[in-house]
C-alpha positions as CSV (number, residue, x, y, z in Angstrom):
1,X,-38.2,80.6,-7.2
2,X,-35.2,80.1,-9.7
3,X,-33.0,78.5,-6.7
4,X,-35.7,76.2,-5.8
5,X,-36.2,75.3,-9.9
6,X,-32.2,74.8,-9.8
7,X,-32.5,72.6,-7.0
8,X,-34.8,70.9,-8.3
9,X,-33.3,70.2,-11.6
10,X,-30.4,69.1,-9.5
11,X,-32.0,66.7,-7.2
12,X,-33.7,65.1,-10.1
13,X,-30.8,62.7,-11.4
14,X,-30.5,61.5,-8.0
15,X,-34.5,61.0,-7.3
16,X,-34.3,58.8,-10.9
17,X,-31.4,56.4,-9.7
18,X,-32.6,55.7,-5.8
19,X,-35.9,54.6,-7.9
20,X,-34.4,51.9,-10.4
21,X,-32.8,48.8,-8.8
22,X,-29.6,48.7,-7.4
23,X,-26.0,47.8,-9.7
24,X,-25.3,44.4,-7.8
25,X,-22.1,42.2,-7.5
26,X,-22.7,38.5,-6.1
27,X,-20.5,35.3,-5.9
28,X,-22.1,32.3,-5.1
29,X,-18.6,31.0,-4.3
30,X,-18.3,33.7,-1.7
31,X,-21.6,34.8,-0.2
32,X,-20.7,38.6,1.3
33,X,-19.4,38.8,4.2
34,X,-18.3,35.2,4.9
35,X,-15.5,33.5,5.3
36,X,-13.2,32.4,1.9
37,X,-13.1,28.7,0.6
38,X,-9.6,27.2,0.2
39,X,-10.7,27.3,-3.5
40,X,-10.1,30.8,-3.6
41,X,-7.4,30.7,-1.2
42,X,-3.6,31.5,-2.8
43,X,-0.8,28.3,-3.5
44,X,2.4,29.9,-2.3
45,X,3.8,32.3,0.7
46,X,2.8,29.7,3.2
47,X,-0.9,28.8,1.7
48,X,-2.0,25.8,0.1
49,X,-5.6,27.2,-1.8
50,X,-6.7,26.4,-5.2
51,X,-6.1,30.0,-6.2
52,X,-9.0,29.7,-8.5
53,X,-11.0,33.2,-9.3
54,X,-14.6,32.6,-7.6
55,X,-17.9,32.9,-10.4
56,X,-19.1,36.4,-10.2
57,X,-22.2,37.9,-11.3
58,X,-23.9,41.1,-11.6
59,X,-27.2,42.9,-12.5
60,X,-28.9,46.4,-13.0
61,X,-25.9,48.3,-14.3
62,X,-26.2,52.2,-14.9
63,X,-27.5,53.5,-18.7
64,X,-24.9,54.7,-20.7
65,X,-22.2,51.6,-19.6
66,X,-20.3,50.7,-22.2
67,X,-17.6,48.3,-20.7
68,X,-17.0,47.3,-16.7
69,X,-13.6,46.8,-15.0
70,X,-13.3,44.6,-11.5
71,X,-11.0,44.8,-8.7
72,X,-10.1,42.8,-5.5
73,X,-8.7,44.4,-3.1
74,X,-7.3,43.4,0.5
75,X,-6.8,47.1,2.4
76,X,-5.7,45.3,5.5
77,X,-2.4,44.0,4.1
78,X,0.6,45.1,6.1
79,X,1.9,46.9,3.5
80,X,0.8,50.9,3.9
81,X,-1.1,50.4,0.8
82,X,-2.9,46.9,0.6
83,X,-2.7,44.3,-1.4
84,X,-4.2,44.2,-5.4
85,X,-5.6,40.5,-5.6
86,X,-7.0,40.7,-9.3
87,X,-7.7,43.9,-11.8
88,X,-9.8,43.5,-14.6
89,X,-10.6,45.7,-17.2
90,X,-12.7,46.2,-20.9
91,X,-14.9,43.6,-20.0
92,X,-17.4,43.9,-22.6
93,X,-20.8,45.9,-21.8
94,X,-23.0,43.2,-22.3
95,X,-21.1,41.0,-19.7
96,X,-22.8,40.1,-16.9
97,X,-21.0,37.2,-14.9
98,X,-17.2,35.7,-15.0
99,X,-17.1,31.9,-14.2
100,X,-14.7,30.1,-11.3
101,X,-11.7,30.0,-12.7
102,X,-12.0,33.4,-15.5
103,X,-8.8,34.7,-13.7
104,X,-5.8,32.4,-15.3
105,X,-2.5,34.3,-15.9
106,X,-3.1,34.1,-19.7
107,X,-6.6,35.4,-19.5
108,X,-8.3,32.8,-21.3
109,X,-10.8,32.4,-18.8
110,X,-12.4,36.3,-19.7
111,X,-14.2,37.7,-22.5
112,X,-12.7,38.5,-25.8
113,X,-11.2,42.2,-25.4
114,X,-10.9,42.3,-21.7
115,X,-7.3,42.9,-20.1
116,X,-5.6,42.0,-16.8
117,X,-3.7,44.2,-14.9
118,X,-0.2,43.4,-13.1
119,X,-1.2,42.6,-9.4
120,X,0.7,42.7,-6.2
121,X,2.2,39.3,-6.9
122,X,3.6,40.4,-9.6
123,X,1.7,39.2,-12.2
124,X,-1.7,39.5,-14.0
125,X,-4.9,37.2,-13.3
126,X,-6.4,36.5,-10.0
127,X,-4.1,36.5,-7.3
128,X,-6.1,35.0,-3.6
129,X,-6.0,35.7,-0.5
130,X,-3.0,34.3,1.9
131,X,-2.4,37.2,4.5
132,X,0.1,36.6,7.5
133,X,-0.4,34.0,9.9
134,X,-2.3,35.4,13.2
135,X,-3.7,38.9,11.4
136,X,-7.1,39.6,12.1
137,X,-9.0,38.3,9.1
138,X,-8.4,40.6,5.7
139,X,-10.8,42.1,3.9
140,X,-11.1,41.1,0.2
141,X,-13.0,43.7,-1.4
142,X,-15.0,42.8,-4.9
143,X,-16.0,46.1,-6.6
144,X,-17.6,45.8,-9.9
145,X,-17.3,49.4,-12.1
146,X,-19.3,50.1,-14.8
147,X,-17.3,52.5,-17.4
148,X,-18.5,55.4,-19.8
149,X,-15.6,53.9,-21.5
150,X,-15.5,51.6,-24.2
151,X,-12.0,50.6,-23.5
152,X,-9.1,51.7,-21.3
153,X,-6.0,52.3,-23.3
154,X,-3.3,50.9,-20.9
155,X,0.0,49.4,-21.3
156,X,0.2,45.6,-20.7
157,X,3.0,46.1,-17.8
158,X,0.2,48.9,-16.5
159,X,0.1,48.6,-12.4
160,X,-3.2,48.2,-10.3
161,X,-3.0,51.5,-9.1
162,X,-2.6,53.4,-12.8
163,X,-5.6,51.0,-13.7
164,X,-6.9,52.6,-10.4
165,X,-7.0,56.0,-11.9
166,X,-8.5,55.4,-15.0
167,X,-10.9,53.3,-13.4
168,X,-12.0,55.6,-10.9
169,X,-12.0,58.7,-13.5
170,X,-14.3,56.6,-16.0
171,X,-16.8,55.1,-12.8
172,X,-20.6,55.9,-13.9
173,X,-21.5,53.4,-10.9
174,X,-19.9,50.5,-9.1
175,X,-21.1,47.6,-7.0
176,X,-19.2,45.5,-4.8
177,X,-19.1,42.7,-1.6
178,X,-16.4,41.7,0.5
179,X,-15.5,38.5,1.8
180,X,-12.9,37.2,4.9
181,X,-10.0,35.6,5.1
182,X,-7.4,34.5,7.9
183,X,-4.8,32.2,8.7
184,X,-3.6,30.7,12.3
185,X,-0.3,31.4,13.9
C-alpha cells in the first residue's frame, strides 16, 4: 500500500501538467516546419538575407517562471557541434512575444534587463541562417525556456554554450519549432 501511495504521489505532478495547456513557441514569420524567408536569411558568407530576427510569441508558460531565455540553434552545421544563431536570456517573466527585428547587435530591439549571448558569428544578437551551398536543408531550432531564475549572472563575453548550461540547469519547461533553410550549389 505505501509503494502504491508513493507512486502515486509521484505520478501526480505529472497528471497536473499533461492537463493544463501546453508552453508554446510560434513565429508568424516562420510557420514550423517551413521553409525560411530571405528576411531572416543572414547578409554575408555568400548570403544576401535581411538578417532580421523573425516576431516570436509564446503562451501557457509553467508556474513558478520568473524570467525565459531563447535559443536558435542549427545542429546540422558542418562543424561537430552546430551552429548558435541567436541566445537570449533574462527576458523578463511577464514577456510573452519579441517583435521582427528584437535581435540587433546592441539589443535595443529586447526588453529592458534581457542580455544577448556571443553567437557563432562572433557576436551577440540574431545571427540567420546561411549554411553551405548544396547541404541538405539545416535545421534552425527555436526553443523558448522558461527559468526558475530571475536572472542569469553571466559575463558579457559569456559563450552560447556556458549560456547553455545555465540555461539547461535553470529549465522549469521549454517550448520550441524549427524551421528550414538551404542554399543551391
Amino acid at each position: 500500500m505505501k509503494r502504491l501511495a508513493l507512486w502515486l504521489s509521484m505520478m501526480m505532478p505529472v497528471t497536473a501538467l499533461a492537463g493544463g495547456a501546453a508552453f508554446t513557441l510560434e513565429s508568424a514569420d516562420i510557420p514550423p516546419k517551413s521553409r525560411i524567408k530571405d528576411a531572416q536569411v543572414f547578409n554575408g558568407f555568400g548570403c544576401s538575407g535581411e538578417n532580421t530576427s523573425p516576431a516570436l510569441s509564446w503562451s501557457n508558460a509553467p508556474a513558478g517562471t520568473k524570467s525565459f531565455a531563447l535559443t536558435v540553434f542549427d545542429p546540422d552545421a558542418p562543424t561537430g557541434s552546430g551552429w548558435w544563431h541567436w541566445v537570449v536570456y533574462n527576458l523578463p517573466p511577464q514577456t510573452t512575444s519579441l517583435p521582427a527585428g528584437a535581435g540587433k547587435a546592441d539589443g535595443s530591439g529586447l526588453p529592458a534587463g534581457s542580455a544577448q549571448g556571443i553567437t557563432d558569428f562572433g557576436t551577440p544578437g540574431y545571427g540567420g541562417p546561411c549554411p553551405p551551398p548544396g547541404d541538405k536543408p539545416h535545421r534552425y531550432i527555436f526553443t523558448l525556456h522558461a527559468l526558475k531564475v530571475d536572472k542569469l549572472d553571466l559575463p558579457a563575453t559569456a559563450s552560447a554554450a556556458m549560456i547553455g548550461f545555465e540555461v539547461n540547469q535553470n529549465t522549469l519547461g521549454k517550448a520550441s519549432f524549427t524551421g528550414y533553410y538551404s542554399r543551391e550549389k
